[in-house]
C-alpha positions as CSV (number, residue, x, y, z in Angstrom):
1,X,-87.0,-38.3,6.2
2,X,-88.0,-36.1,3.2
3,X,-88.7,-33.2,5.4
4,X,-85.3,-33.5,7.5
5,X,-86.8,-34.8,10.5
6,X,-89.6,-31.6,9.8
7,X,-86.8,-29.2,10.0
8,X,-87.8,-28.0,6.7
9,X,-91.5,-27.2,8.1
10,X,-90.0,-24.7,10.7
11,X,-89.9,-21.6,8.0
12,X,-93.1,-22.2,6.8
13,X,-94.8,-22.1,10.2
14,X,-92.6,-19.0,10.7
15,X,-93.3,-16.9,7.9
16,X,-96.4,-18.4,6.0
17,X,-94.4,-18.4,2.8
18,X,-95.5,-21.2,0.8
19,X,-91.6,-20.7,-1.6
20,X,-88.0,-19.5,-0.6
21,X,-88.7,-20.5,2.8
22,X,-85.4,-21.4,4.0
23,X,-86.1,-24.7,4.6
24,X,-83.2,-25.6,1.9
25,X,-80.7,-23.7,3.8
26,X,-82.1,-25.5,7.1
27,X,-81.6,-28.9,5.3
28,X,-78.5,-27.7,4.6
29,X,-77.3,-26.8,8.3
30,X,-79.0,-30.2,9.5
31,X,-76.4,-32.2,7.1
32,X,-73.9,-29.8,8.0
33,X,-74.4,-30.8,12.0
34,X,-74.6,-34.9,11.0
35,X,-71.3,-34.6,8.8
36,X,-69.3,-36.0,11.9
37,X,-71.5,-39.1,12.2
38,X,-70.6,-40.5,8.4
39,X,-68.3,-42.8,7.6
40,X,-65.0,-41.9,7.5
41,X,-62.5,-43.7,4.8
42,X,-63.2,-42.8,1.4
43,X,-64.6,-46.6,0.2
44,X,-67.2,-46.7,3.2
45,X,-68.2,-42.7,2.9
46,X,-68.4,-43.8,-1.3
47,X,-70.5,-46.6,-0.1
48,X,-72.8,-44.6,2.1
49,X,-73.2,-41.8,-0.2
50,X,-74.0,-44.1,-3.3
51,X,-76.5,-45.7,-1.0
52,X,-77.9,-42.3,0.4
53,X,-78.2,-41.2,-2.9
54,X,-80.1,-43.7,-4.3
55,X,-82.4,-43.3,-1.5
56,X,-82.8,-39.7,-1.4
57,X,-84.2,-40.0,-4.7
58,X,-87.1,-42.7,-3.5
59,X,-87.6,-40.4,-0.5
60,X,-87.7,-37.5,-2.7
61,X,-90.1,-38.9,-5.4
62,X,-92.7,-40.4,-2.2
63,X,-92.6,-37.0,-0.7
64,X,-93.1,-35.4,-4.2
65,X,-96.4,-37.3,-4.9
66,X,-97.8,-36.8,-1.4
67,X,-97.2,-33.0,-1.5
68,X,-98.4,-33.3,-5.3
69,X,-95.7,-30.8,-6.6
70,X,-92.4,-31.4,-8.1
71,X,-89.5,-30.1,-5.5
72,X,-91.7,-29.1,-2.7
73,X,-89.9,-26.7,-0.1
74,X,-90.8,-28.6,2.6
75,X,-88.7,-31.4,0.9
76,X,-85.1,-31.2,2.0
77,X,-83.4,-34.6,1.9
78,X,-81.8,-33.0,-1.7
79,X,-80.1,-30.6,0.1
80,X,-78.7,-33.1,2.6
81,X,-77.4,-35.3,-0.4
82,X,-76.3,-32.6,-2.4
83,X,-73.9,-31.2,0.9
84,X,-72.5,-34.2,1.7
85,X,-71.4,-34.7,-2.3
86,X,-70.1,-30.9,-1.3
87,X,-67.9,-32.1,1.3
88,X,-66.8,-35.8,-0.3
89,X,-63.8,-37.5,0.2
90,X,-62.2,-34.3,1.4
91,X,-60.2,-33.5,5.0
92,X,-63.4,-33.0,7.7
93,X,-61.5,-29.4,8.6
94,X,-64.0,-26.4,9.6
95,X,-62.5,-24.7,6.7
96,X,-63.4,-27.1,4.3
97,X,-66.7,-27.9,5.3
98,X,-67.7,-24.3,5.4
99,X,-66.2,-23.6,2.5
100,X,-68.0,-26.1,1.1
101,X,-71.4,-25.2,3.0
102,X,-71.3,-21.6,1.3
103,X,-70.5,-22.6,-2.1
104,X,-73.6,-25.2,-1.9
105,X,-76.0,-22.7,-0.6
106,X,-74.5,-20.5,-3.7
107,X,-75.0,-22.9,-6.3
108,X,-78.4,-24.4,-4.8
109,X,-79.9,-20.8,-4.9
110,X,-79.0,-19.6,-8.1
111,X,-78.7,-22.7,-10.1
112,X,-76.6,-21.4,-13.0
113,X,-76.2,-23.7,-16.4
114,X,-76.9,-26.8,-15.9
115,X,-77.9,-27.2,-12.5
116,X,-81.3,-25.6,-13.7
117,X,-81.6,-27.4,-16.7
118,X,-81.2,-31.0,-14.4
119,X,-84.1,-29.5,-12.3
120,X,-86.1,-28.4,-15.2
121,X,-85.9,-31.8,-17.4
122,X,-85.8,-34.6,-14.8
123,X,-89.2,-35.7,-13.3
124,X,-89.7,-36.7,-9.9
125,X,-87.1,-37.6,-7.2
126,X,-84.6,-38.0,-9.6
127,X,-85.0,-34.5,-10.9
128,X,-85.5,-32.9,-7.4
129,X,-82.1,-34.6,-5.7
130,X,-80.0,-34.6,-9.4
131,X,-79.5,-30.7,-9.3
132,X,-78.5,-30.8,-5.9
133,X,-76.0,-33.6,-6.5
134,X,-74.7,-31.4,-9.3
135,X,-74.7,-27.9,-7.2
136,X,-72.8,-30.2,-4.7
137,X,-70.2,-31.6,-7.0
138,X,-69.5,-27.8,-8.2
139,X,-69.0,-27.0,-4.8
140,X,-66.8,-29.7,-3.7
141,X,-64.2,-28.6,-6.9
142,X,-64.7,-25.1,-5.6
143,X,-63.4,-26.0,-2.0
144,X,-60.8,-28.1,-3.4
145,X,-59.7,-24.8,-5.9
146,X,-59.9,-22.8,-2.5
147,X,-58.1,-25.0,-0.5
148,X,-55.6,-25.7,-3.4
149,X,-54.9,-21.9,-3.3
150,X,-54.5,-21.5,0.5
């Protein structure tokens, strides 16, 4: 689960890179593909994303001591959290989700102030989801600004 379904070990196979990969932007495209099969009304997608969360986190950490480094590419299950907080309780429109898909990968990969600081001071699975759950609640208040606008 940590891995995407291995998704996330694709790159590495690929290029031989052991960092910047891709895999986080293939996480990224595998939540973006399973978006349709989440709950729809906000209390049941609250529900399932509280729950997902929580266990992103013990995925996260498991993965984290097998692999024996903190935020290990081939872990991915962050990015899958931190999308779907991207695309929360918001209209499921192409739009919105890309919109919301770019601004994640944005965020993710450049981590400004505090997203990096979350990464940097929280240990284990907590750490490694936390500044992916923030990257994706920036991006879900920069879809709604975009949307707002349009």
């Amino acid at each position: 689960m940590a891995t995407g379904f291995f998704i996330s070990l694709i790159p590495k196979k690929l290029t031989g890179f052991k960092k910047f990969t891709g895999a986080g932007f293939l996480g990224t495209i595998l939540a973006f593909l399973l978006t349709p099969f989440l709950p729809e009304g906000n209390l049941a997608y609250g529900i399932f994303l509280a729950a997902f969360f929580f266990f992103s986190v013990k995925t996260a950490d498991a993965a984290s001591r097998i692999y024996g480094t903190h935020d290990d590419p081939r872990i991915v299950i962050d990015e899958v959290a931190g999308y779907w907080i991207a695309t929360a309780f918001m209209e499921r429109t192409i739009f919105s989700l890309t919109s919301a898909f770019v601004f994640f990968r944005i965020l993710d990969t450049l981590k400004p102030w505090p997203i990096k600081k979350l990464e940097k001071e929280i240990a284990g699975g907590l750490g490694i989801v936390c500044d992916d759950a923030l990257a994706g609640l920036e991006a879900n208040l920069f879809t709604r600004l975009l949307l707002g606008f349009l």
